[in-house]
TILO-457100 format. One record per residue (C-alpha): residue number from 1; x, y, z; residue in one letter. Coordinates in nm, 3 decimals, always signed. Layout:
R     k         X         Y         Z   r
R   NUM         X         Y         Z   A
...
END
This chain:
R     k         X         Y         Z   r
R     1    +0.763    -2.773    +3.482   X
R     2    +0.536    -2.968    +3.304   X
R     3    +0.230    -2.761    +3.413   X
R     4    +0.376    -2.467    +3.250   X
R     5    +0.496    -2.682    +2.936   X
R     6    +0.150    -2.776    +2.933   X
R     7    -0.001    -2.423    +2.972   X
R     8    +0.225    -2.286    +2.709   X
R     9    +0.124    -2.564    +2.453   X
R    10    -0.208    -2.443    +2.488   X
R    11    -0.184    -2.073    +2.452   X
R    12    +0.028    -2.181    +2.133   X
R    13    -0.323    -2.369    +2.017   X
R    14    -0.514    -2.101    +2.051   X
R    15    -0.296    -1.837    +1.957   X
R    16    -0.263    -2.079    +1.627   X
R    17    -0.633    -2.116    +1.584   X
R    18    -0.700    -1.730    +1.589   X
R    19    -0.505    -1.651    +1.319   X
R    20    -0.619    -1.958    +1.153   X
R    21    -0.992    -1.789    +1.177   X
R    22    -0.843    -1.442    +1.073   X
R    23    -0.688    -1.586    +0.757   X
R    24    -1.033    -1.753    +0.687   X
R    25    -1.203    -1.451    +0.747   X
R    26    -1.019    -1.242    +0.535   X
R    27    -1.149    -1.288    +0.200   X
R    28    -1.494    -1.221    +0.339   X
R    29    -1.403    -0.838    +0.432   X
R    30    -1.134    -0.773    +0.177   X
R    31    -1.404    -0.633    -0.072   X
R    32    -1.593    -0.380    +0.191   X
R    33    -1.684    -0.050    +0.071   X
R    34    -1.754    +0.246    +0.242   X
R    35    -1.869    +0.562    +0.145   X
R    36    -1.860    +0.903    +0.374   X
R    37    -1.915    +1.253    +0.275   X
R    38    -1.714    +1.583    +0.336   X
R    39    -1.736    +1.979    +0.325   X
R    40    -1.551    +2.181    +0.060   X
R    41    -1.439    +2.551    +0.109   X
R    42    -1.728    +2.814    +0.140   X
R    43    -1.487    +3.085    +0.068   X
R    44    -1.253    +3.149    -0.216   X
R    45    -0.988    +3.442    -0.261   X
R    46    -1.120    +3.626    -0.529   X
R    47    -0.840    +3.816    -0.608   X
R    48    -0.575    +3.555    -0.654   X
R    49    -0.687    +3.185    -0.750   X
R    50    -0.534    +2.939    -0.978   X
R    51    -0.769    +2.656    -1.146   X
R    52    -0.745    +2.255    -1.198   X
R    53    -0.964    +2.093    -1.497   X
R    54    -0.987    +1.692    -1.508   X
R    55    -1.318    +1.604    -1.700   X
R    56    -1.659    +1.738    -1.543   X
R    57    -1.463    +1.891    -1.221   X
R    58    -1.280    +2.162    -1.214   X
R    59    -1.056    +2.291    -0.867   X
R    60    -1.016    +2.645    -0.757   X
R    61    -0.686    +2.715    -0.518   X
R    62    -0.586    +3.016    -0.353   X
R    63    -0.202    +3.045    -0.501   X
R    64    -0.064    +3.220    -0.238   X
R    65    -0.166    +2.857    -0.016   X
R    66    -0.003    +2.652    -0.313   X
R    67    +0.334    +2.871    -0.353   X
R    68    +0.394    +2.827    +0.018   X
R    69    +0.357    +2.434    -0.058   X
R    70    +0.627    +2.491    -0.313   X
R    71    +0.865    +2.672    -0.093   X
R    72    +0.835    +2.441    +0.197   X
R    73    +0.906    +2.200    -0.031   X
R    74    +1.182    +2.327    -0.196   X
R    75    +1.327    +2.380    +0.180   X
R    76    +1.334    +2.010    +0.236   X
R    77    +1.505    +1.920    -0.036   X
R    78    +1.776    +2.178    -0.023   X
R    79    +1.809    +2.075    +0.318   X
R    80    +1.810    +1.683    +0.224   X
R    81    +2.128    +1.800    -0.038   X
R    82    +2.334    +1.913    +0.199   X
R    83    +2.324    +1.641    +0.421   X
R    84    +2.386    +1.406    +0.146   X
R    85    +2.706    +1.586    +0.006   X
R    86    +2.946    +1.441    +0.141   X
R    87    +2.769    +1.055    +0.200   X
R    88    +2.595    +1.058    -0.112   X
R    89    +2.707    +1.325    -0.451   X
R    90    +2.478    +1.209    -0.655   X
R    91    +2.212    +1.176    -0.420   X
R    92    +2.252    +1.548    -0.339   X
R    93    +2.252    +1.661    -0.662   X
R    94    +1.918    +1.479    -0.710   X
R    95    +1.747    +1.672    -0.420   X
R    96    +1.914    +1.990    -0.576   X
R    97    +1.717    +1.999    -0.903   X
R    98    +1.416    +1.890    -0.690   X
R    99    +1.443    +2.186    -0.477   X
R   100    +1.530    +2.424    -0.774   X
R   101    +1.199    +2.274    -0.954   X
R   102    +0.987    +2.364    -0.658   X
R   103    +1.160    +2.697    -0.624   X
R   104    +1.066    +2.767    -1.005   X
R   105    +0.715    +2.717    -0.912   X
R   106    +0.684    +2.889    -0.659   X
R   107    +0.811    +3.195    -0.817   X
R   108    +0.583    +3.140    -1.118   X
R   109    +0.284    +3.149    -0.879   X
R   110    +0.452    +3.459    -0.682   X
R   111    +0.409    +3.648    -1.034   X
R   112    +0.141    +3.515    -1.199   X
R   113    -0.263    +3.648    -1.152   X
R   114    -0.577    +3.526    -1.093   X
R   115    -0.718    +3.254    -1.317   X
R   116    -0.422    +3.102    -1.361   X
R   117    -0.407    +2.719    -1.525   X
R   118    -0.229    +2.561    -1.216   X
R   119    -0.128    +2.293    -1.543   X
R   120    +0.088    +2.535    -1.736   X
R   121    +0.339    +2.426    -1.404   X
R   122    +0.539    +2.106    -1.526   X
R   123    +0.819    +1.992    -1.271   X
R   124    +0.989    +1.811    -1.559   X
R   125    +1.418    +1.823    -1.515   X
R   126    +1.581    +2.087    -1.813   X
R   127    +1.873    +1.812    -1.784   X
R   128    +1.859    +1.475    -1.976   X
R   129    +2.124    +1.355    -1.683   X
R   130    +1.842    +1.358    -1.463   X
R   131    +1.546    +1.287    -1.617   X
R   132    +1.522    +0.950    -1.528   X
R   133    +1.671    +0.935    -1.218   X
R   134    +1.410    +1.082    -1.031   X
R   135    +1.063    +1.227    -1.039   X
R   136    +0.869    +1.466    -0.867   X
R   137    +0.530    +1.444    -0.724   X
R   138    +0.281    +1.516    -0.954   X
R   139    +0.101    +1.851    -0.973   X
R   140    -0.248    +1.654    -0.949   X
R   141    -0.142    +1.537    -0.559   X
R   142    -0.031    +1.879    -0.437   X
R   143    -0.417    +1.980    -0.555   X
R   144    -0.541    +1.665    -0.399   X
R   145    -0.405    +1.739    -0.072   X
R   146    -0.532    +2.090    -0.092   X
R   147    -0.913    +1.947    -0.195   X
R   148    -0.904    +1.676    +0.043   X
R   149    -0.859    +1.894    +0.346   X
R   150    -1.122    +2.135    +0.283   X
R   151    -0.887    +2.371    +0.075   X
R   152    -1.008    +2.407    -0.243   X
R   153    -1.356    +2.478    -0.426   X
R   154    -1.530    +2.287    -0.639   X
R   155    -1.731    +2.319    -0.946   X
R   156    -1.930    +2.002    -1.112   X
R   157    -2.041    +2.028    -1.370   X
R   158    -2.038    +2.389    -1.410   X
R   159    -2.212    +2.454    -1.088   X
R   160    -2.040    +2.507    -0.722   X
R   161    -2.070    +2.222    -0.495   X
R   162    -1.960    +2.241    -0.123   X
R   163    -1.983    +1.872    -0.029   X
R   164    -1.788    +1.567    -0.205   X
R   165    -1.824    +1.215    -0.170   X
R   166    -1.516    +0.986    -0.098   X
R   167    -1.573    +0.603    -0.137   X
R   168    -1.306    +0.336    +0.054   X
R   169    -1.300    -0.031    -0.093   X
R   170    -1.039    -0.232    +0.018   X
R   171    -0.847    -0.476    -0.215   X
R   172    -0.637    -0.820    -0.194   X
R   173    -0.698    -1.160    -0.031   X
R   174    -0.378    -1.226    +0.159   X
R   175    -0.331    -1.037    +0.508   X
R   176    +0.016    -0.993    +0.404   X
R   177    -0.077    -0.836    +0.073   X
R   178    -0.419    -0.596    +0.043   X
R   179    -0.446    -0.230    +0.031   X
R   180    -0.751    +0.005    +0.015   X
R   181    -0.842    +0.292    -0.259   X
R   182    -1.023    +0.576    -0.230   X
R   183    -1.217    +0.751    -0.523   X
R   184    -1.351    +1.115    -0.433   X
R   185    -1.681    +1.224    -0.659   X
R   186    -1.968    +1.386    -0.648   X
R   187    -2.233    +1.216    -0.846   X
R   188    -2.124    +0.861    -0.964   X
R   189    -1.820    +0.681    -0.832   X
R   190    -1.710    +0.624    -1.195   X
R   191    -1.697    +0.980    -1.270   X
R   192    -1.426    +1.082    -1.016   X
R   193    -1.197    +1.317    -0.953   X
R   194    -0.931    +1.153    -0.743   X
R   195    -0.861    +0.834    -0.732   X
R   196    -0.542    +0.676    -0.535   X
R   197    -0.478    +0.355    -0.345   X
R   198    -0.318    +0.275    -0.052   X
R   199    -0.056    -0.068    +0.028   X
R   200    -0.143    -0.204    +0.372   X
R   201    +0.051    -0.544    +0.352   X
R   202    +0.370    -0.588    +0.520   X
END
């Protein structure tokens, strides 16, 4: 018995004076950068594409690939209101308008042609009950997602580009409270296009 009291206080000490060196450590990596690089679409459908402007970038989509975001969408959240109605009213009626946004959209980009401004869609509730209750995801991270997985095409500047940059930095001193960002680009990281961060703590 004592042997093993004596072998347990021991892996306790060291066990103890890991995370000891961890939590020193931290602040030495929480600052690290990296910075990779990615391919953009080669191809584009011609015949139906829908554009995003933010400064020097602007983002070509194929709308068909965006109105089947919408409708998948819209699925989800019809489905999520009926499984709330009876647990949850006003819950359900929440995911109702959300669904009936994204089916709007979707039926905007079924009928709409090519060059359309993707930022003539706004997701904003037509009722004041629920206007502040919830709120969508924004238009700019449905185009993200599309970009960021090779989606999209890009033009800088005014000229087409077929790689983009992405930087990571992480952020925060405490292990229980740090997060990373990433910020895509193509020339200078403060000239971006996306930016979003991450919360990693527990």
């Amino acid at each position: 018995m004592i042997k093993v009291l004596k072998d347990n206080k021991s892996m306790y000490s060291k066990v103890a004076a890991m995370l000891c060196l961890i939590y020193l450590a931290w602040p030495c990596v929480t600052h690290a950068q990296t910075i990779h690089q990615f391919e953009l679409s080669k191809t584009m459908n011609e015949s139906k594409m829908g554009y995003w402007t933010k400064g020097n970038y602007t983002i070509y989509i194929d709308l068909n690939t965006l109105e089947s975001n919408f409708r998948a969408s819209s699925k989800q959240y019809n489905e999520a209101s009926v499984s709330y109605t009876f647990t949850d009213s006003n819950g359900s009626k929440v995911y109702y308008e959300t669904a009936r946004k994204y089916h709007e959209a979707a039926e905007i980009l079924k009928h709409t042609s090519n060059g359309f401004d993707l930022r003539k869609i706004r997701f904003d509730t037509d009722s004041a009950e629920y206007s502040n209750i919830y709120t969508l995801p924004k238009l700019e991270n449905l185009i993200m997602q599309n970009f960021t997985s090779g989606k999209a095409a890009l033009y800088y500047k005014g000229q087409r580009v077929y790689t983009c940059k992405f930087q990571t930095e992480s952020f925060g001193k405490e292990i229980l409270d740090h997060g990373m960002t990433t910020t895509y680009y193509c020339d200078t990281v403060s000239d971006f296009v996306f930016k979003k961060s991450q919360h990693l703590g527990w």
